[in-house]
C-alpha positions, 0 to 999 in steps of 0.5 A: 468573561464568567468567574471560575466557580460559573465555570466550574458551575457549567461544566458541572451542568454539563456533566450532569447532562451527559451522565442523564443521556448515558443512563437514557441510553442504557435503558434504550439499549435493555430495552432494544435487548428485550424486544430483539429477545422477544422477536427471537422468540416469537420467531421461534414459536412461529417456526414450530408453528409454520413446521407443524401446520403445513408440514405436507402443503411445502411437499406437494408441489415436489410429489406432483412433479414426481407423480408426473416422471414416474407416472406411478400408481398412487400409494397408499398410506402405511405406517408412516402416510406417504401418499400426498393425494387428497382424494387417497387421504380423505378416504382413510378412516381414522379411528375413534374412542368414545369419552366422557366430555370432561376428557374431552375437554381436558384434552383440547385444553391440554392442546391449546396450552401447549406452546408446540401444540396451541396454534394447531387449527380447531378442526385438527385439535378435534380429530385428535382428540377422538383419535387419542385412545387410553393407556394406564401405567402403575407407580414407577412405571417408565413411559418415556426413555431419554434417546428412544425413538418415539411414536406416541404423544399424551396427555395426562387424565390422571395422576403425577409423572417426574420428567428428567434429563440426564438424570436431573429432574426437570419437572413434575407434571400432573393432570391437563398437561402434554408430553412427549409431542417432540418426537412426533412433530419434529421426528426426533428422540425423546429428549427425557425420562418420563417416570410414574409417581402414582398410578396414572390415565392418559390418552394417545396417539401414534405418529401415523394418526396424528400425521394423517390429520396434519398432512390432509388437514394441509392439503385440503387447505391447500386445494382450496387455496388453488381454487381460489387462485385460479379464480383471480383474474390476475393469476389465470396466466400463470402455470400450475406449478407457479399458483402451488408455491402460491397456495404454499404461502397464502395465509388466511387473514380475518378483519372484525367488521363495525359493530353495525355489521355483521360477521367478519371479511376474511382476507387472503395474503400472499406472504413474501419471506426471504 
C-alpha cells in the first residue's frame, strides 16, 4: 500500500489531469462557437444571395398556373416588371449610358465588393453597369433619408458622403463604394441617412432596371434548365410542373479538369433543402 505523500502525489496527477481536459474542453467549445457563428453567417449571405439570384425563377411556376386559369393577355412590364414571359422580357430594351472605361471598371468593382451584391452573375454585373446613368449632388446635399422609400442604388465616382442612422454616424464613404442596394433588393425603406461631405458623382439605377435584369437573367436560366431536364431520360415521365420546381433548385456545379485536359466539366445538381 503506498505511503501518503505517493497518494497525495496521485491525486495531484489526477487533478492536473482533469484540469488539462477542462481547458481542452473550453478551447473545443470557443471553437464549436466560432464555426456555428460562421456557418450563421455563411447561412446569411447565402440567403441574400439565393433572394437576389432567383428572385423570379421561385415565381414561375405560381404565374404559369395563373396564366392557365385566367387565360389572360400577357402584360407588359410597368413600373414594377410583372410579366413573368420570357419572350415579353427579352423584348424590353434596356437602357444604356456610355462611360469611360475607368467608370466602368470602378463600377463592376464596386459590385463584386459588396457583400449583397458580389455573388450576382458577370453577365448581370455587365447590364448594370450600362444601365446605370450619373447623377451630381453639391456639399450638404441629402441623397438618401432614413425610413423613405427607396428605387435607387449607387455607386460613388467622386467625392465623400457620411452615412448615419438615428442620427449617430456610421460611416463615411468615398469612391468604389455602394449604397443604397437594400431597399432594391429586399424592397424595404432606407435604413440610413446618406449626406454629402464634398461635391459628389455617382452612378444610378432604378428599381424597374435593376429588377428587369434580374428576373430575365432568372428566367432565361430557368428555360435552359427545363431543356436540359426534359432531355434526361429519367425525367421524360414527369409533369410539367414537377420538372419547374426541378429548374428552381438545380445548380450549376464547374469541376476543373487535370492539367492535361482542357477546359472544365460543368455538372448540374439538383440541390434537397428542407
Amino acid at each position: 500500500m503506498g505511503t501518503l505523500r505517493d497518494l497525495q502525489y496521485a491525486l495531484q496527477e489526477k487533478i492536473e489531469e482533469l484540469r488539462q481536459r477542462d481547458a481542452l474542453i473550453d478551447e473545443l467549445e470557443l471553437e464549436l462557437d466560432q464555426k456555428d457563428e460562421l456557418i450563421q453567417r455563411l447561412q446569411t449571405e447565402l440567403d441574400k444571395y439565393r433572394s437576389v439570384i432567383k428572385p423570379a425563377t421561385q415565381q414561375v411556376h405560381k404565374q404559369t398556373e395563373l396564366h392557365e386559369q385566367q387565360r389572360t393577355k400577357r402584360q407588359a412590364i410597368s413600373a414594377e416588371p410583372t410579366a413573368f414571359d420570357i419572350h415579353d422580357l427579352s423584348q424590353v430594351t434596356l437602357p444604356f449610358y456610355p462611360k469611360s472605361p475607368k467608370s466602368k471598371d470602378l463600377i463592376k468593382e464596386a459590385i463584386l465588393d459588396n457583400d449583397f451584391m458580389k455573388n450576382l452573375e458577370l453577365s448581370q454585373i455587365q447590364e448594370i453597369v450600362d444601365c446605370m446613368y450619373p447623377v451630381e449632388y453639391g456639399k450638404d446635399s441629402c441623397i438618401i433619408k432614413e425610413g423613405d422609400v427607396g428605387s435607387l442604388v449607387y455607386v460613388m465616382e467622386d467625392g465623400k458622403v457620411e452615412v448615419t442612422k438615428e442620427s449617430l454616424k456610421l460611416c463615411t464613404m468615398g469612391p468604389g463604394k455602394v449604397f443604397g442596394e437594400l431597399a432594391i433588393l429586399y424592397n424595404c425603406t432606407r435604413t440610413a441617412t446618406v449626406k454629402t461631405l464634398t461635391n459628389v458623382k455617382l452612378w444610378a439605377i432604378d428599381r424597374q432596371c435593376f429588377q428587369t435584369i434580374m428576373m430575365r437573367t432568372g428566367l432565361i436560366k430557368h428555360t435552359e434548365y427545363m431543356e436540359f431536364l426534359k432531355s434526361v431520360p429519367t425525367f421524360h415521365g414527369l409533369q410539367e410542373d414537377i420538372l419547374s420546381k426541378l429548374a428552381d433548385v438545380l445548380e450549376e456545379v464547374s469541376i476543373a479538369q487535370p492539367p492535361h485536359c482542357a477546359g472544365s466539366i460543368l455538372l448540374y445538381c439538383i440541390s434537397c433543402r428542407g
